[in-house]
PDB file with one MODEL, atoms N, CA, C and O in Angstrom:
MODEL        1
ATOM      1  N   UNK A   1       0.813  -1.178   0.000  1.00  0.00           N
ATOM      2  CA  UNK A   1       0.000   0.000   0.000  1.00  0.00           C
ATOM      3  C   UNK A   1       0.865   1.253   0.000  1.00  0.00           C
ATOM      4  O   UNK A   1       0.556   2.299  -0.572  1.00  0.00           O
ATOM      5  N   UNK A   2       2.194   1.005   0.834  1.00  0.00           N
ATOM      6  CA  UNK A   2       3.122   2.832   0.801  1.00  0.00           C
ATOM      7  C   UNK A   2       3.545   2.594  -0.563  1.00  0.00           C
ATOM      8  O   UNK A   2       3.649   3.753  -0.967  1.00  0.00           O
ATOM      9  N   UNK A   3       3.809   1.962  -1.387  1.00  0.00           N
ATOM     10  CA  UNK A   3       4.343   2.600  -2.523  1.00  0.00           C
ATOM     11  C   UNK A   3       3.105   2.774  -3.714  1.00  0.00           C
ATOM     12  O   UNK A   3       3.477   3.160  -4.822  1.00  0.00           O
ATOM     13  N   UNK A   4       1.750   2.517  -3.516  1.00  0.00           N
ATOM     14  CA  UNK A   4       0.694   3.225  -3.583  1.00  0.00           C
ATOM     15  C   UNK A   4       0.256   4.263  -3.815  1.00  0.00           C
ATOM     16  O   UNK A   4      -0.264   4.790  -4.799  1.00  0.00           O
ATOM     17  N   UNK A   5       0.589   4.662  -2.444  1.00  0.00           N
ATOM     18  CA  UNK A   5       0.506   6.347  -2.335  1.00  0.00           C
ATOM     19  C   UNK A   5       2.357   7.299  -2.633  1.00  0.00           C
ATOM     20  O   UNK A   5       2.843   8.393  -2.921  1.00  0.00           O
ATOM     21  N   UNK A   6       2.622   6.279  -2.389  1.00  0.00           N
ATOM     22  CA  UNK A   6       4.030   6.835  -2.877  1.00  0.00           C
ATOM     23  C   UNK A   6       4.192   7.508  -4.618  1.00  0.00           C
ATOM     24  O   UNK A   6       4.787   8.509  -5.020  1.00  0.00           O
ATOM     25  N   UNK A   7       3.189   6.213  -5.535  1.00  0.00           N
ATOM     26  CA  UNK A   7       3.501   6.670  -6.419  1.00  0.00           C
ATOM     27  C   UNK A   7       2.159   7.838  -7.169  1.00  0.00           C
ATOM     28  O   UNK A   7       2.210   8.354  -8.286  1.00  0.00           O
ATOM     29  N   UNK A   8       1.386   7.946  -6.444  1.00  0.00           N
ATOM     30  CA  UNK A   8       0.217   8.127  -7.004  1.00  0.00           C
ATOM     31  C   UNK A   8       0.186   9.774  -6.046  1.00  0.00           C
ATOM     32  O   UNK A   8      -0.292  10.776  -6.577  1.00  0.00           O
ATOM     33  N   UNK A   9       0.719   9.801  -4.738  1.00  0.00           N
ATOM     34  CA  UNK A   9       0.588  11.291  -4.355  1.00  0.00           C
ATOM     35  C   UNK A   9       2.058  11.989  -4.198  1.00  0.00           C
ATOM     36  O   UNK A   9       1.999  13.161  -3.826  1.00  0.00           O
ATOM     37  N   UNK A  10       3.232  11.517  -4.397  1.00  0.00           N
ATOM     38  CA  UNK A  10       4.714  11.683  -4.509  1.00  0.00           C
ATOM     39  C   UNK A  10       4.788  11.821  -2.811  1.00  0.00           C
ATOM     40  O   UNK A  10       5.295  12.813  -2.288  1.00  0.00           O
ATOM     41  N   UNK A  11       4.232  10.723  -2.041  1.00  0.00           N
ATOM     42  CA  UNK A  11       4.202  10.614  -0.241  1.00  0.00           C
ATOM     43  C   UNK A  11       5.508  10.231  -0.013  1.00  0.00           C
ATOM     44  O   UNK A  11       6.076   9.592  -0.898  1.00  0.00           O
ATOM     45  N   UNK A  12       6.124  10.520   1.068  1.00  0.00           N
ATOM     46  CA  UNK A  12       7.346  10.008   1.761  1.00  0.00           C
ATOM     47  C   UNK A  12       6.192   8.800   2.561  1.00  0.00           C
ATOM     48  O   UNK A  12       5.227   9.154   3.237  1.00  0.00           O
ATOM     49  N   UNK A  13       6.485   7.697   2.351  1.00  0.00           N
ATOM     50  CA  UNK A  13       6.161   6.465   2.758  1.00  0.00           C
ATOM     51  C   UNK A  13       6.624   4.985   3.336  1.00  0.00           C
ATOM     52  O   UNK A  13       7.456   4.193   2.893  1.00  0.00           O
ATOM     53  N   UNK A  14       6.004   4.937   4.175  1.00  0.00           N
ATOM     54  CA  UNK A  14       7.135   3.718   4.993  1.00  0.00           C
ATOM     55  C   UNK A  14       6.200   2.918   6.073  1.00  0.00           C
ATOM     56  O   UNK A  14       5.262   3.228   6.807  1.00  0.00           O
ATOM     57  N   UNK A  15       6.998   1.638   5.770  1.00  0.00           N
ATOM     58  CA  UNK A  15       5.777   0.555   6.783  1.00  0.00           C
ATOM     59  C   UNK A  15       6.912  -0.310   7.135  1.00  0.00           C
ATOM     60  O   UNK A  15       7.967  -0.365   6.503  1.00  0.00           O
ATOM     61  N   UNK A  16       6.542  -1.155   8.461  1.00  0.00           N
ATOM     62  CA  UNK A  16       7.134  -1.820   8.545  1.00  0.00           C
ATOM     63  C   UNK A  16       6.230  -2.930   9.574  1.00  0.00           C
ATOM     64  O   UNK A  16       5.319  -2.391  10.202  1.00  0.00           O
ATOM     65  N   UNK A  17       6.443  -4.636   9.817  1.00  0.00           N
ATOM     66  CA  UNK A  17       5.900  -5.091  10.416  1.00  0.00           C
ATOM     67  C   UNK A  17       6.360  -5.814  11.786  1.00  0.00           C
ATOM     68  O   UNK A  17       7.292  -6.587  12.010  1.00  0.00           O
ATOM     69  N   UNK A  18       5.291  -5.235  12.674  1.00  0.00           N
ATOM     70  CA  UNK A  18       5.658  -5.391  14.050  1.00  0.00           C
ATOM     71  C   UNK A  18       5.147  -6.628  14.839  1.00  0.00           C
ATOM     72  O   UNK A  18       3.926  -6.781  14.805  1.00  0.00           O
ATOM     73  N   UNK A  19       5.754  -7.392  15.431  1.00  0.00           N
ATOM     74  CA  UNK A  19       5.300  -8.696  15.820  1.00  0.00           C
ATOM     75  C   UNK A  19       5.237  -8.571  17.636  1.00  0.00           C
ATOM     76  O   UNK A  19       6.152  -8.400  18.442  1.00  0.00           O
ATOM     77  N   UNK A  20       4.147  -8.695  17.783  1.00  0.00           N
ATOM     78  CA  UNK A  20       3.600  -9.095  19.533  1.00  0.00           C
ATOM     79  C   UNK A  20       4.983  -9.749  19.992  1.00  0.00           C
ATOM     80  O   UNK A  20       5.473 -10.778  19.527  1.00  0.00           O
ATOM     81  N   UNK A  21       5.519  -8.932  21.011  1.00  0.00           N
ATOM     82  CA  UNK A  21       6.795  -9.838  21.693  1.00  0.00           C
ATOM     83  C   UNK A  21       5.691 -10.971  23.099  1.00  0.00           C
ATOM     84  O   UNK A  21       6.371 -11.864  23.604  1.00  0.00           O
ATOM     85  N   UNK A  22       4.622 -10.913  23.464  1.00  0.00           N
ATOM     86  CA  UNK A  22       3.779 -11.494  24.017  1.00  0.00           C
ATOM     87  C   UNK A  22       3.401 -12.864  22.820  1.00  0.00           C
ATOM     88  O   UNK A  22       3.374 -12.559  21.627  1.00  0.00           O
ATOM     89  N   UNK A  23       3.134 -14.277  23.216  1.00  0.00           N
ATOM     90  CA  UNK A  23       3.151 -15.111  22.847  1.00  0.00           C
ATOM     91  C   UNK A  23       2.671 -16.530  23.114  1.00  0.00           C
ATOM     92  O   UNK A  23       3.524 -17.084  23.807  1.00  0.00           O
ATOM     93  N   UNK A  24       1.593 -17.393  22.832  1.00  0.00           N
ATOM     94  CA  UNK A  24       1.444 -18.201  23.604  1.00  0.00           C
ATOM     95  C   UNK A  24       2.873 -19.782  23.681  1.00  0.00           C
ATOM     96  O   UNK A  24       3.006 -20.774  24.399  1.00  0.00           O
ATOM     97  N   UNK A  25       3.646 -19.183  22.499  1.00  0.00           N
ATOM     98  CA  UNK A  25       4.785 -19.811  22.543  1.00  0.00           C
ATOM     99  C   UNK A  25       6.001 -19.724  23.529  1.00  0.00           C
ATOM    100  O   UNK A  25       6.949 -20.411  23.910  1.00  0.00           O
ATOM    101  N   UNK A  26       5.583 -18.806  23.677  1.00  0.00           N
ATOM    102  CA  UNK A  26       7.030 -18.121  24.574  1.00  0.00           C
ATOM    103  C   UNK A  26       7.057 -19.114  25.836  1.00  0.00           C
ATOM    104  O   UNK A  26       6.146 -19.779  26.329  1.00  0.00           O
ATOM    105  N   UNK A  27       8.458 -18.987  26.205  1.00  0.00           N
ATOM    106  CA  UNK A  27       8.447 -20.038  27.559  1.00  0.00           C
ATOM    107  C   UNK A  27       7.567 -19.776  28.519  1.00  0.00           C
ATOM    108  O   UNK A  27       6.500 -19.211  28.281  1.00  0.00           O
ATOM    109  N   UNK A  28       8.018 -20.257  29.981  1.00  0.00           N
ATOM    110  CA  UNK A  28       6.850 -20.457  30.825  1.00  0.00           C
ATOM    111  C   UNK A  28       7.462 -19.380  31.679  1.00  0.00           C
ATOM    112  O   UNK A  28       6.739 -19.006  32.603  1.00  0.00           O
ATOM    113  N   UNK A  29       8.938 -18.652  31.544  1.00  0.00           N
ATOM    114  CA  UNK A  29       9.475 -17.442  32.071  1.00  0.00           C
ATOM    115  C   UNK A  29       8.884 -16.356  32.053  1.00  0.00           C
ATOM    116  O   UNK A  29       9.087 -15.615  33.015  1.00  0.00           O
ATOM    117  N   UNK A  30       8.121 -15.973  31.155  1.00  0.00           N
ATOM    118  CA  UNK A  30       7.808 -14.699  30.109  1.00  0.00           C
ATOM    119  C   UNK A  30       6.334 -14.409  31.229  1.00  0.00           C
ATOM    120  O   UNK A  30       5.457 -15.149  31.673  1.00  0.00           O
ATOM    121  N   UNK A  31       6.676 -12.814  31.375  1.00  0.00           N
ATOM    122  CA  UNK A  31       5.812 -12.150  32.490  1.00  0.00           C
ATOM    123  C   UNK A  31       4.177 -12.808  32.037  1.00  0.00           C
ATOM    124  O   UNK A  31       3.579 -13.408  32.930  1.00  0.00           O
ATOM    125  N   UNK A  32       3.609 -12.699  30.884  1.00  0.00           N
ATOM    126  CA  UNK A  32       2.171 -13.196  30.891  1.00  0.00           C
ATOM    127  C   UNK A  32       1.937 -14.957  30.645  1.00  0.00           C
ATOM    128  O   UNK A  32       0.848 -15.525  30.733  1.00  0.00           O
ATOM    129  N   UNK A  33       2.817 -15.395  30.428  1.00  0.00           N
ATOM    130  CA  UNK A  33       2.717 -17.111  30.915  1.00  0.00           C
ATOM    131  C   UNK A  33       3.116 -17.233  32.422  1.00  0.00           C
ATOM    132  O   UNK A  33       2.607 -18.179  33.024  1.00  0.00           O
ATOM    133  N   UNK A  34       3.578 -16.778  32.804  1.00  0.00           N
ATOM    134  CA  UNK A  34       3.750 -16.722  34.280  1.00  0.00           C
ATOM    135  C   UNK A  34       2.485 -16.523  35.136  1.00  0.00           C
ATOM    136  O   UNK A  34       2.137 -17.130  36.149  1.00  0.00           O
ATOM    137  N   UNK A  35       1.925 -15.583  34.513  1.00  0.00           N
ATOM    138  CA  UNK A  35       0.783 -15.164  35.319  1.00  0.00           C
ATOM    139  C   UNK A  35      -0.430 -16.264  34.624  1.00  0.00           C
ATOM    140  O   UNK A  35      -1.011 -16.951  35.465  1.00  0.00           O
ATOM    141  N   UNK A  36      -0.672 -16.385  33.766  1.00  0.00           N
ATOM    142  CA  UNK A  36      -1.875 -16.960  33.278  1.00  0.00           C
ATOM    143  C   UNK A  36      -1.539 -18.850  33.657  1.00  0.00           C
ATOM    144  O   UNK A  36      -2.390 -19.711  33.432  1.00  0.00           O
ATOM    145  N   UNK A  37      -0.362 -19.111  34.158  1.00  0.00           N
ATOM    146  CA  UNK A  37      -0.067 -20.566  34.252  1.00  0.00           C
ATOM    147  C   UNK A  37      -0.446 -20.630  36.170  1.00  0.00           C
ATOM    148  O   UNK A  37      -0.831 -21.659  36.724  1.00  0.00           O
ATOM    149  N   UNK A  38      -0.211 -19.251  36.914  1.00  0.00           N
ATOM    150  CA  UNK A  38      -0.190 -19.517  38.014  1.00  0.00           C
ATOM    151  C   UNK A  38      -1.528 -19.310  38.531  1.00  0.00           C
ATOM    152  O   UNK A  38      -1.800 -19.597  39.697  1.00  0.00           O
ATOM    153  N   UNK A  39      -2.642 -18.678  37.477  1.00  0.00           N
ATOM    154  CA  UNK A  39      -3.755 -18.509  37.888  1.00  0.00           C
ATOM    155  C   UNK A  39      -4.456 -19.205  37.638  1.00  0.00           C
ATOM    156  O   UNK A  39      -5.584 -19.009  38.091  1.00  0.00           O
ATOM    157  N   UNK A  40      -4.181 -20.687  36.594  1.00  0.00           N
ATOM    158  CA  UNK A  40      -4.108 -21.857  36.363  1.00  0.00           C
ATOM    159  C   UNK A  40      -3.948 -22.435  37.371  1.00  0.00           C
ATOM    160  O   UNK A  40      -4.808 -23.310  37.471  1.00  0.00           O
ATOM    161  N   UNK A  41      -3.448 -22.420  37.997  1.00  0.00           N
ATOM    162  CA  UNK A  41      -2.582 -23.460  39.208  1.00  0.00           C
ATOM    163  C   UNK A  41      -3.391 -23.086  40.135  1.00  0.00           C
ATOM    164  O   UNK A  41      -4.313 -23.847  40.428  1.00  0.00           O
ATOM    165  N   UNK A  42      -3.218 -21.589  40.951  1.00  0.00           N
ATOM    166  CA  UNK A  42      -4.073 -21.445  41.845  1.00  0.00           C
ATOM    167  C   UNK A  42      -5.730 -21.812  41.735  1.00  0.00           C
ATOM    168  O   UNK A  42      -6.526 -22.307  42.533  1.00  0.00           O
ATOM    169  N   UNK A  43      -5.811 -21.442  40.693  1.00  0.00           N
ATOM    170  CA  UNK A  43      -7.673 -22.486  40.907  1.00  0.00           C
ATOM    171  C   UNK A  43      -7.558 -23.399  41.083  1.00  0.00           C
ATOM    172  O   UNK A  43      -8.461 -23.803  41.815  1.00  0.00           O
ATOM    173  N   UNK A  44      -6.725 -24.298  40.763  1.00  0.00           N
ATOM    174  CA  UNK A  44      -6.758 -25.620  40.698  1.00  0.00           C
ATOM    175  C   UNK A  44      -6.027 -26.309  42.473  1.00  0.00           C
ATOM    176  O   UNK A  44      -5.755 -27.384  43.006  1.00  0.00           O
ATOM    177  N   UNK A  45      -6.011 -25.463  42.645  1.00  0.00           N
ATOM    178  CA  UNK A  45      -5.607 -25.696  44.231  1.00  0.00           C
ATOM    179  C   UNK A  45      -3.968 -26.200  44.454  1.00  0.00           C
ATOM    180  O   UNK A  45      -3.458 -26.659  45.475  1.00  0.00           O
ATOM    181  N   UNK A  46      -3.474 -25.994  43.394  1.00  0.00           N
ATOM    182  CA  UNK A  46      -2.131 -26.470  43.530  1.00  0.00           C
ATOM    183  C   UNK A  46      -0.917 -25.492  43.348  1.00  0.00           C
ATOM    184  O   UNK A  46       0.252 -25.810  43.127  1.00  0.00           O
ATOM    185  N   UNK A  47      -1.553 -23.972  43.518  1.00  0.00           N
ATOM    186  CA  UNK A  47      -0.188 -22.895  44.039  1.00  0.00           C
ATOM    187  C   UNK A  47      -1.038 -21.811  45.433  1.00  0.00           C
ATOM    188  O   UNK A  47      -2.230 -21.736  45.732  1.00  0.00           O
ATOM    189  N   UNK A  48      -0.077 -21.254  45.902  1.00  0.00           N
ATOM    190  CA  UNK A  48      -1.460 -20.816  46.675  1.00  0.00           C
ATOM    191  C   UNK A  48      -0.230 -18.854  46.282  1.00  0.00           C
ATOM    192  O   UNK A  48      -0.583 -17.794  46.799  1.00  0.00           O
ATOM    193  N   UNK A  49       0.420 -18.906  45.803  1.00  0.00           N
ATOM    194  CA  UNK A  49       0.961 -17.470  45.396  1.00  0.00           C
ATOM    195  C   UNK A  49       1.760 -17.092  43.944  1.00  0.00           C
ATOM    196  O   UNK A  49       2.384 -18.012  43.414  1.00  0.00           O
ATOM    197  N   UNK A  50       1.755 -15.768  43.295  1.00  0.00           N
ATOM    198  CA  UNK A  50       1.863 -15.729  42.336  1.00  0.00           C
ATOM    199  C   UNK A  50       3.554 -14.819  42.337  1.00  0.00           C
ATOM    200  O   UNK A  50       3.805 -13.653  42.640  1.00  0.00           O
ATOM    201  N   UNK A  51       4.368 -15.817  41.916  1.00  0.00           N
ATOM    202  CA  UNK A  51       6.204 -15.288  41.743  1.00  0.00           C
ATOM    203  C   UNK A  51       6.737 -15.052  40.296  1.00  0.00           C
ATOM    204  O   UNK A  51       7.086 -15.831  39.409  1.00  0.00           O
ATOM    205  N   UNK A  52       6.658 -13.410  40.398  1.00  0.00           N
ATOM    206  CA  UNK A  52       7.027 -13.055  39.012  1.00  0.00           C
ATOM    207  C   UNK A  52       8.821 -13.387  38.973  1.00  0.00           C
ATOM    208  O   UNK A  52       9.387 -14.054  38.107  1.00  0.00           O
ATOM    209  N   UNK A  53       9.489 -12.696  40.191  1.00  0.00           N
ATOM    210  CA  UNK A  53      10.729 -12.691  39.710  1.00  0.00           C
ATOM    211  C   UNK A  53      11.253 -11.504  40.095  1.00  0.00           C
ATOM    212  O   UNK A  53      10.837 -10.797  41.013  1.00  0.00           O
ATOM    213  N   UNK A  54      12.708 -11.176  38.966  1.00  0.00           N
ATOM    214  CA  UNK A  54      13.150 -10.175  38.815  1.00  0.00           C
ATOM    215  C   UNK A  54      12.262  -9.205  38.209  1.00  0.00           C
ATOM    216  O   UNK A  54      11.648  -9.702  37.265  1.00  0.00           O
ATOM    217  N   UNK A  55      11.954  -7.842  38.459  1.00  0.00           N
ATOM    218  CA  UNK A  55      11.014  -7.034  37.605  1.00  0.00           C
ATOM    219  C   UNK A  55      11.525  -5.440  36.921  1.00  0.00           C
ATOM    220  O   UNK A  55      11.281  -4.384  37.504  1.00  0.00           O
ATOM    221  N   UNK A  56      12.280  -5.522  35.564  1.00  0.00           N
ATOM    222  CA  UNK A  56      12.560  -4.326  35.215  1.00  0.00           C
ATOM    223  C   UNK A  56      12.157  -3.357  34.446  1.00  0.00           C
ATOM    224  O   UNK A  56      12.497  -3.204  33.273  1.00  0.00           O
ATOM    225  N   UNK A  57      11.126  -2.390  35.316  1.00  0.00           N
ATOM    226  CA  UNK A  57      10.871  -1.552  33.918  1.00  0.00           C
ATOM    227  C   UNK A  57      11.492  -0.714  33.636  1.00  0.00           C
ATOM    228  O   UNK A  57      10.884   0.345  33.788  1.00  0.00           O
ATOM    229  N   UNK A  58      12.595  -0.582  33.224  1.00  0.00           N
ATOM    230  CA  UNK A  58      13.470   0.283  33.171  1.00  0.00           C
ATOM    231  C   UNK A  58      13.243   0.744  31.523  1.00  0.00           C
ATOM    232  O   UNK A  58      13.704   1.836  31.189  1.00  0.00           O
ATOM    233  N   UNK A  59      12.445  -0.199  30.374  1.00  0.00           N
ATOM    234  CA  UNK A  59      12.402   0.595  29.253  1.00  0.00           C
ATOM    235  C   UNK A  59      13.474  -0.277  28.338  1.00  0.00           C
ATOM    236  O   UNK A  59      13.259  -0.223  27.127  1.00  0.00           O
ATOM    237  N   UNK A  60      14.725  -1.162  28.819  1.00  0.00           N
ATOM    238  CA  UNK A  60      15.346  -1.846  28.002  1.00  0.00           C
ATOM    239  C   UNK A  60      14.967  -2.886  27.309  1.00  0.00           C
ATOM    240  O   UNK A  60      15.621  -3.341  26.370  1.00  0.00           O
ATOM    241  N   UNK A  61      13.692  -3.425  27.788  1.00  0.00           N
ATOM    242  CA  UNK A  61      12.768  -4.532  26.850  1.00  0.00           C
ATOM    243  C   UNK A  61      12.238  -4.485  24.924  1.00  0.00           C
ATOM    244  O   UNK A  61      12.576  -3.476  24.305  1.00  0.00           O
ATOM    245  N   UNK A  62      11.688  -5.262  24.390  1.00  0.00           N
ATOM    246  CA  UNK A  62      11.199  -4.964  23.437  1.00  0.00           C
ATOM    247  C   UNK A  62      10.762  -3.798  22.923  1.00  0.00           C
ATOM    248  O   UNK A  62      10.955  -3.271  21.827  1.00  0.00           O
ATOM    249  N   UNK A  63      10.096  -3.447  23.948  1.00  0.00           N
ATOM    250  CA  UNK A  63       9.776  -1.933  23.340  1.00  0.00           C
ATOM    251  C   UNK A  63      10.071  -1.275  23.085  1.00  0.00           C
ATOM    252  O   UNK A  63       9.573  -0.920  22.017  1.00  0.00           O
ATOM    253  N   UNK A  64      11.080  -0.406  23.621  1.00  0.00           N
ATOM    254  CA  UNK A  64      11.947   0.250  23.399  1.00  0.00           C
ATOM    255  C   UNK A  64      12.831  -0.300  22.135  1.00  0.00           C
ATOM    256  O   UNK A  64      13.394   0.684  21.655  1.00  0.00           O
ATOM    257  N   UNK A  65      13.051  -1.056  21.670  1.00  0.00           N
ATOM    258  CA  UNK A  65      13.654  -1.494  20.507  1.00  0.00           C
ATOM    259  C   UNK A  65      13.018  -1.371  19.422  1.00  0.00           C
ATOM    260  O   UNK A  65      13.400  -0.847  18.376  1.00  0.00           O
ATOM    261  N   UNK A  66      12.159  -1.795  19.634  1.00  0.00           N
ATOM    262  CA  UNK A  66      10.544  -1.364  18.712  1.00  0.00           C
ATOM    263  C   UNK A  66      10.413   0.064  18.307  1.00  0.00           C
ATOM    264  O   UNK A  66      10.564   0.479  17.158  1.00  0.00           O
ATOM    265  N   UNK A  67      10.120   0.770  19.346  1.00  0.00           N
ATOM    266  CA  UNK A  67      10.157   1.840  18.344  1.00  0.00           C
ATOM    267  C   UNK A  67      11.336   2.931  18.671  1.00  0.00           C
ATOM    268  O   UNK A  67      11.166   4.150  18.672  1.00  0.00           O
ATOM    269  N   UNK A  68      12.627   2.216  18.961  1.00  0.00           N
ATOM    270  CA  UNK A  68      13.876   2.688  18.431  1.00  0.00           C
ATOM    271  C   UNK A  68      13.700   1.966  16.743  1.00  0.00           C
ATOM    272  O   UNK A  68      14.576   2.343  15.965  1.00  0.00           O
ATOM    273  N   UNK A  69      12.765   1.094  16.229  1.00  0.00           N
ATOM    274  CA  UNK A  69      13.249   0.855  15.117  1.00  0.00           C
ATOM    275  C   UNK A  69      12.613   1.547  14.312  1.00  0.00           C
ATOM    276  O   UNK A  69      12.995   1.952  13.214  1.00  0.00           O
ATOM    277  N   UNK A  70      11.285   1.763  14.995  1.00  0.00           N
ATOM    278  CA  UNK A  70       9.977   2.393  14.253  1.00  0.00           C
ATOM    279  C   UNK A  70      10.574   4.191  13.837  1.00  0.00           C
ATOM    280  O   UNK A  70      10.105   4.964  13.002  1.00  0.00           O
ATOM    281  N   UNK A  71      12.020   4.437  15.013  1.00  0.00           N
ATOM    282  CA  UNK A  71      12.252   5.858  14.764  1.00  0.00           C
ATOM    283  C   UNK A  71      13.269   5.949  13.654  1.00  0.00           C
ATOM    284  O   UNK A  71      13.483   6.932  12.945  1.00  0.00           O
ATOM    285  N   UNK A  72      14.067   4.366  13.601  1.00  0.00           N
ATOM    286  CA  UNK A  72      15.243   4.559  12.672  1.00  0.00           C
ATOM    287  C   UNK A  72      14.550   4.412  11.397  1.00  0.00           C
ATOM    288  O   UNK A  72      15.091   5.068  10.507  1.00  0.00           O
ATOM    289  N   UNK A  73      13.572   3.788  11.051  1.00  0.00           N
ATOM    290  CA  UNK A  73      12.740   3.356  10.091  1.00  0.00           C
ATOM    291  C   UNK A  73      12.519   5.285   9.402  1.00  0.00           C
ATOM    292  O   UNK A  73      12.989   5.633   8.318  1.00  0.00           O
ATOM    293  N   UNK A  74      11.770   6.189  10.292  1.00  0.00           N
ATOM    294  CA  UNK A  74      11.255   7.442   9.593  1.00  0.00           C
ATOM    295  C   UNK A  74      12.457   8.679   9.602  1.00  0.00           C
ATOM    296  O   UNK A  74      12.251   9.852   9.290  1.00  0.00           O
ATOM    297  N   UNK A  75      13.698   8.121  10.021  1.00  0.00           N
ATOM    298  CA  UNK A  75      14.778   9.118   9.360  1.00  0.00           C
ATOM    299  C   UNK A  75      15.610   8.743   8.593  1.00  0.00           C
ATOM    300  O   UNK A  75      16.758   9.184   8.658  1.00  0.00           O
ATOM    301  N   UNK A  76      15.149   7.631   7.473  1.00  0.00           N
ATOM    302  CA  UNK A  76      15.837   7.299   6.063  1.00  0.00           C
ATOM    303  C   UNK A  76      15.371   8.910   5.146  1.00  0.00           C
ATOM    304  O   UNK A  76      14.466   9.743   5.195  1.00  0.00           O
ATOM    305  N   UNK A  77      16.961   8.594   4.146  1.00  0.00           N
ATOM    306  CA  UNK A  77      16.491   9.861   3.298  1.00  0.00           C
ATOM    307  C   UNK A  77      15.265   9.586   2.467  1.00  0.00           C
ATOM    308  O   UNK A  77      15.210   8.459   1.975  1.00  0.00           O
ATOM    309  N   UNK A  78      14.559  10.176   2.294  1.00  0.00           N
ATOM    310  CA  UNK A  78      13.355  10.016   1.327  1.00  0.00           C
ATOM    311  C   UNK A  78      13.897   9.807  -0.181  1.00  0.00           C
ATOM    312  O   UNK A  78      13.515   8.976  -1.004  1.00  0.00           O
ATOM    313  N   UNK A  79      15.044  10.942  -0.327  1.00  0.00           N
ATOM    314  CA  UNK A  79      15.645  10.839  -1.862  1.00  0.00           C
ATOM    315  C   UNK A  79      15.888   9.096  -2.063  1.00  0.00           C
ATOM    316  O   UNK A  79      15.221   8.594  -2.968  1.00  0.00           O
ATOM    317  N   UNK A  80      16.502   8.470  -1.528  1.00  0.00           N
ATOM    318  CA  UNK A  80      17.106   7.248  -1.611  1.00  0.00           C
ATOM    319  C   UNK A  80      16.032   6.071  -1.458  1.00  0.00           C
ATOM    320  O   UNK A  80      16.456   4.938  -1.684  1.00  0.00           O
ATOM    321  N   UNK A  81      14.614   6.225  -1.080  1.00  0.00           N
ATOM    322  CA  UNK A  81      13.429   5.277  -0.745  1.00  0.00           C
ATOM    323  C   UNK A  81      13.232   5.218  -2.263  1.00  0.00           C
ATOM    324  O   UNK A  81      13.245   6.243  -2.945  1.00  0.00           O
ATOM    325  N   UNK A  82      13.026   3.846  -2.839  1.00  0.00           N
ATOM    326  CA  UNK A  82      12.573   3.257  -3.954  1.00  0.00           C
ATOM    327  C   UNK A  82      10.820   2.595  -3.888  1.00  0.00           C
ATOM    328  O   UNK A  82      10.332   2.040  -4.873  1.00  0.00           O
TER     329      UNK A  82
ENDMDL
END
């Protein structure tokens, strides 16, 4: 679709695709299998508390990578976009 409008309105245009770092694949480490396995457990009468761990939001996670990419992505030269 950006080279679409790229060619049809002379748009500076750019996409890129972003994938859920959340997962029902992801190990059993990962902050929302953790929680959804222990709230599993606790109904089932076989945890009686919920242990995340280490907890950093400090911003160095996916996200921040994400749209450090989403920012490197919109300061390409436009001259040079094909």
């Amino acid at each position: 679709m950006c080279i679409n409008y790229r060619e049809a309105y002379g748009m500076f245009t750019c996409n890129g695709i972003l994938f859920n770092h959340e997962s029902a694949v992801r190990g059993e480490t990962f902050v929302s299998r953790k929680i959804t396995r222990a709230v599993g457990r606790i109904k089932a009468g076989l945890q009686d508390v919920l242990y995340l761990g280490t907890w950093m939001p400090n911003g160095t996670g996916p996200r921040q990578r994400l749209c450090e990419a989403q920012w490197l992505i919109l300061q390409q030269d436009r001259r040079t976009i094909t």
